[in-house]
MIMI-391888 format. One line per field, with one value per residue (C-alpha): residue in three letters; x, y, z; residue number from 1; chain. Coordinates in steps of 0.2 Angstrom, whole numbers. Layout:
N
resn <- (ALA:...);
xx <- (X:...);
yy <- (Y:...);
zz <- (Z:...);
resi <- (NUM:...);
chain <- (A:...);
END
This chain:
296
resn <- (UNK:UNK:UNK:UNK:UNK:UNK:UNK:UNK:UNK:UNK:UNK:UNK:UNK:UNK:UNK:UNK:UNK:UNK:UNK:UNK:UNK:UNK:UNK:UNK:UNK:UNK:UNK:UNK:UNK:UNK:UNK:UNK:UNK:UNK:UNK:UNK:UNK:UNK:UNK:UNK:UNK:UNK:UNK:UNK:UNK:UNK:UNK:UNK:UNK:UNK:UNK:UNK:UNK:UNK:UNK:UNK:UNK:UNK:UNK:UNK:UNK:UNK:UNK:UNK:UNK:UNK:UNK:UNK:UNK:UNK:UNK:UNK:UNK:UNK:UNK:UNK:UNK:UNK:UNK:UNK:UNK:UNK:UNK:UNK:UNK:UNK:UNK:UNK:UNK:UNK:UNK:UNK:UNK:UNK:UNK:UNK:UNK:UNK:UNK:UNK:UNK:UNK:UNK:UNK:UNK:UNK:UNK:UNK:UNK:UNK:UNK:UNK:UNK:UNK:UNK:UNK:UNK:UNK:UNK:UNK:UNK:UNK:UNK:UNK:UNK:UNK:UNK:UNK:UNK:UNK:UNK:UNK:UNK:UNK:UNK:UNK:UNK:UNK:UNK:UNK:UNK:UNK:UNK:UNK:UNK:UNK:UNK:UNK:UNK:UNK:UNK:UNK:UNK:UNK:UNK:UNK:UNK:UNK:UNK:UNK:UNK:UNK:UNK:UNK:UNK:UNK:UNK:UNK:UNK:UNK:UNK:UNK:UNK:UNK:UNK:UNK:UNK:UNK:UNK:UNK:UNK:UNK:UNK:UNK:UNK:UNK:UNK:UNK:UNK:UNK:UNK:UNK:UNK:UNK:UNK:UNK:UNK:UNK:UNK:UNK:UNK:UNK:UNK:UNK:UNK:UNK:UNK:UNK:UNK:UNK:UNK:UNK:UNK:UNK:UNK:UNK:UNK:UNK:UNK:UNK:UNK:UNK:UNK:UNK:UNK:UNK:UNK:UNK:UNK:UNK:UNK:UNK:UNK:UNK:UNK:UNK:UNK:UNK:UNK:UNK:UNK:UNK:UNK:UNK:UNK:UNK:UNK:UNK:UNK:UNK:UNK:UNK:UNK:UNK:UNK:UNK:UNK:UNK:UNK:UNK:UNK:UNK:UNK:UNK:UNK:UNK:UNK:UNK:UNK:UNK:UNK:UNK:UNK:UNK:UNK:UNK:UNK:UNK:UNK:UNK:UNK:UNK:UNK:UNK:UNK:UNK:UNK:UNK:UNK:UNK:UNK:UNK:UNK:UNK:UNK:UNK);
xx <- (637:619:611:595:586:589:584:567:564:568:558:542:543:544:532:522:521:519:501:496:503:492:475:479:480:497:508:524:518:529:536:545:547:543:544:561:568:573:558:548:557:555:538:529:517:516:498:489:473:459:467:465:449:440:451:451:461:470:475:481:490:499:508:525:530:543:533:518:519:500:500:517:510:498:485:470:453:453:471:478:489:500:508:523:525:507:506:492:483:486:492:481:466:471:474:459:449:460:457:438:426:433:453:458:472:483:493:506:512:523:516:500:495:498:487:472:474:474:458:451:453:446:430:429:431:417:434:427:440:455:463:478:491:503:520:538:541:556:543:527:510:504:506:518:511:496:498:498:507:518:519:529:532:549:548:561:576:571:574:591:588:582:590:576:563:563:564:550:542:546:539:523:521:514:528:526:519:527:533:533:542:545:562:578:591:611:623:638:640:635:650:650:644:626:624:626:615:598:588:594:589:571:574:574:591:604:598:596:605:614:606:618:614:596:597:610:597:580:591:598:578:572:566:571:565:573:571:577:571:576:563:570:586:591:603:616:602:587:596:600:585:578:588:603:614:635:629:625:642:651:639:646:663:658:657:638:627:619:620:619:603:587:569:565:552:561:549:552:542:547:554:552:570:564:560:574:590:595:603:594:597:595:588:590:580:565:548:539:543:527:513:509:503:509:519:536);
yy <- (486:482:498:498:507:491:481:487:488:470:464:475:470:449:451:460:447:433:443:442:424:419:426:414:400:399:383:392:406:399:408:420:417:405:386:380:390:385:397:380:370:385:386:369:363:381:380:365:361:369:385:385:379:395:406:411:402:414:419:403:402:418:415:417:413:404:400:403:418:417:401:408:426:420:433:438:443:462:465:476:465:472:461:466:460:455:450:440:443:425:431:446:435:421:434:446:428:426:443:442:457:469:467:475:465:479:472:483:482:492:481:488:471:462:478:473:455:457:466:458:441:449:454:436:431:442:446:467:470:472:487:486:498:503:508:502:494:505:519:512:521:521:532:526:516:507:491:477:464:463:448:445:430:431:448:457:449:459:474:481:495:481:492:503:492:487:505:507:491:496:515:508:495:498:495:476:476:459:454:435:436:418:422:415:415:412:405:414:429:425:427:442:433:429:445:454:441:453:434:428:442:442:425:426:420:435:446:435:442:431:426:436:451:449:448:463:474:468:474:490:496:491:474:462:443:440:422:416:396:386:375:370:370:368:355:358:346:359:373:363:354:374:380:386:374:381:395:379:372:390:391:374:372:355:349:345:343:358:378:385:395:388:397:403:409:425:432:449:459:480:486:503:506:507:527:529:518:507:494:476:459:444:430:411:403:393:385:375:385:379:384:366:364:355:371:362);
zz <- (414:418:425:436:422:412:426:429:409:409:423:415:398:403:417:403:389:405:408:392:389:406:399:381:393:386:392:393:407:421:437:432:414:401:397:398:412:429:435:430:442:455:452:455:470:479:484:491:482:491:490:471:468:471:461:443:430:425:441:444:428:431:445:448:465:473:489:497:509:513:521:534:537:550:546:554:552:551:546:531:519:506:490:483:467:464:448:443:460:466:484:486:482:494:509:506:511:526:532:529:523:537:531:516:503:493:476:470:453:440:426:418:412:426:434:420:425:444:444:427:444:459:449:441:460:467:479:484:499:488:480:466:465:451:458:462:476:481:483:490:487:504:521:534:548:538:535:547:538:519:509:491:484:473:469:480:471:456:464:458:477:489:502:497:495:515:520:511:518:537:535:530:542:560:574:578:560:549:534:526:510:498:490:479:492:490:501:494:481:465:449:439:424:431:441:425:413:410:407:426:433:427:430:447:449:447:460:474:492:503:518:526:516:517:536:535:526:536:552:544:541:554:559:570:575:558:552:535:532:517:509:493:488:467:463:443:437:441:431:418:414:416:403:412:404:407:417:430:428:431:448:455:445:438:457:454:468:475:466:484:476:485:490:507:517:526:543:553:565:562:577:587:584:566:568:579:567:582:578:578:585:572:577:569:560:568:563:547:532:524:537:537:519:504:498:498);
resi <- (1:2:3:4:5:6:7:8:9:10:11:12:13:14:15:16:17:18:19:20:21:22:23:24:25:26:27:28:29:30:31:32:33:34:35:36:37:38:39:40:41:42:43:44:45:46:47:48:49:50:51:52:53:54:55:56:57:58:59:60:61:62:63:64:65:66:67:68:69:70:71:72:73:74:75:76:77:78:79:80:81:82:83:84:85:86:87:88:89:90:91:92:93:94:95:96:97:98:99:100:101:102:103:104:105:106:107:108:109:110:111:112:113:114:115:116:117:118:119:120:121:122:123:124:125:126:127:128:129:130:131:132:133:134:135:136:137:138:139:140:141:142:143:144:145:146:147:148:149:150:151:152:153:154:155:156:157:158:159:160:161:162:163:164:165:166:167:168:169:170:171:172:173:174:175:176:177:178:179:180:181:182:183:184:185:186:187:188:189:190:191:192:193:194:195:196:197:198:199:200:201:202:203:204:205:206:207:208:209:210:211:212:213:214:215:216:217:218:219:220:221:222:223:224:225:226:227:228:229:230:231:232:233:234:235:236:237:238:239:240:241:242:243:244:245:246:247:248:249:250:251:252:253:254:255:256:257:258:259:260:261:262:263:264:265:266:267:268:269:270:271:272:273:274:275:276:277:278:279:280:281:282:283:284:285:286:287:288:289:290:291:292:293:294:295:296);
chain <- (A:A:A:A:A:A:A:A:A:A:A:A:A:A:A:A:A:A:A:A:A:A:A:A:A:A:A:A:A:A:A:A:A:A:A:A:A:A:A:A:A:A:A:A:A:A:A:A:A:A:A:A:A:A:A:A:A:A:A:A:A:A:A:A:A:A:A:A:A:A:A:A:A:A:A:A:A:A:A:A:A:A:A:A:A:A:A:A:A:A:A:A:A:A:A:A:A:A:A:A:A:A:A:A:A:A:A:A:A:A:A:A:A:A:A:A:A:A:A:A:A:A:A:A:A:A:A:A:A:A:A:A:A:A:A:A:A:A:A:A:A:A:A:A:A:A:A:A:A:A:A:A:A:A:A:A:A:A:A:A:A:A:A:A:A:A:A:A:A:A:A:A:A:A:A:A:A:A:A:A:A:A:A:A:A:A:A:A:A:A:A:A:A:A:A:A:A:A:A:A:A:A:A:A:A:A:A:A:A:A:A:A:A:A:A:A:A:A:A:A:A:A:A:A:A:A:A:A:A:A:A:A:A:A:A:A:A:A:A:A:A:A:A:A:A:A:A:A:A:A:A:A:A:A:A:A:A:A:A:A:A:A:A:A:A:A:A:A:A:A:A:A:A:A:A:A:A:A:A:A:A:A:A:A:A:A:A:A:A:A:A:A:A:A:A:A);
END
């Protein structure tokens, strides 16, 4: 049985080699994982253009989103951003921008060389109001009740405790503080054989929640105004030109069409029942998932 242990081992050692694979300029560093996976698919025509153009390369190069949570977080001049997941320092750079000289953009990571790379970028940026981090996501270095906003950009699905991981999120967000997460979402539960694969789960794929569960878990730590939007949905022909190959076939049962697996922009605001483990309304899903760029 695959443990957490293994998990996080996983997730560290091929976030690892897609750092160093990103400073060699390497073709293969793709979201989530190299050339030839469905992370390739996944990851294409995220950012528009002129958000790219002031970054490094290598920034650039190492990304390994989904989405674009910057352009749906709605941040403001002044605010306190924190990256979950920061990888290559893609997210962090873009947000420490929108927040401007007074805001401050955290990156936390538990890869040292995505770490190296991350700050090895803000430098080459001339980016000063930005601070990386090294830690797990399930147990955030930060006091409770500092941070107006948390971003992540397919990162919470490799999380084997992502009931811890929004805990964590909502004790160190302000009441009224918000999240905007880009994440591989599922429709139903996943079979047995791809939760347990160790190359789907680094992959982005085996660890995706529901959208029921996702919205289950936000409410159950605290937020509410929960909104989970689809923006691209994979198709038995993504996954196997990405590699995926029978595992496609066993999703859909040779029905083709759609796997049910798609990205998503999930939003929520922390509540005050947050301290107090109220329980939450959940609210349906509203708005352009995109912020109105070309992200889709």
């Amino acid at each position: 049985m695959t443990t957490q242990h293994d998990i996080k081992q996983e997730v560290r050692k091929r976030y690892g080699q897609a750092a160093q694979r990103a400073q060699e300029k390497s073709a293969d560093a793709g979201c989530c994982g190299g050339s030839g996976s469905i992370d390739d698919v996944v990851t294409t025509n995220l950012y528009a253009t002129d958000e790219l153009q002031h970054l490094p390369q290598d920034a650039v190069v190492a990304s390994l989103g989904c989405g674009n949570p910057v352009a749906v977080a709605e941040l403001k001049e002044g605010e306190t951003v924190l990256d979950l997941g920061s990888g290559g320092g893609i997210d962090v750079l873009l947000s420490a921008r929108r927040v401007g000289p007074q805001g401050k953009a955290y990156g936390l990571d538990m890869t040292d060389e995505m770490l190296h790379l991350a700050r090895k970028n803000a430098a080459t940026a001339g980016v000063t109001n930005v601070e990386f981090l090294r830690g797990e996501i399930e147990n955030i270095p930060l006091p409770s009740d500092t941070v107006d906003v948390i971003i992540s950009n397919c990162v919470v699905n490799l999380s084997p405790d992502k009931d811890a991981v929004l805990r964590e999120a909502a004790r160190v967000l302000k009441t009224g503080g918000r999240v905007a997460i880009a994440d591989i979402v599922t429709r139903d539960n996943l079979p047995a054989a791809i939760t347990e694969n160790l190359a789907l789960w680094t992959g982005c794929i085996a660890g995706a929640l529901t959208e029921t569960e996702y919205r289950e878990k936000l409410a159950a730590a605290g937020f509410d105004a929960i909104e989970i939007e689809s923006f691209r949905e994979y198709t038995v022909e993504d996954a196997e030109a990405g590699g995926l190959g029978d595992k496609a076939r066993e999703l859909t049962g040779d029905q083709g069409g759609n796997l049910g697996i798609f990205s998503a922009v999930v939003r929520a605001v922390k509540g005050e029942s947050a301290r107090k483990g109220e329980p939450i309304p959940v609210v349906a899903s509203t708005g352009d998932a995109c912020g109105g760029t070309n992200c889709c």
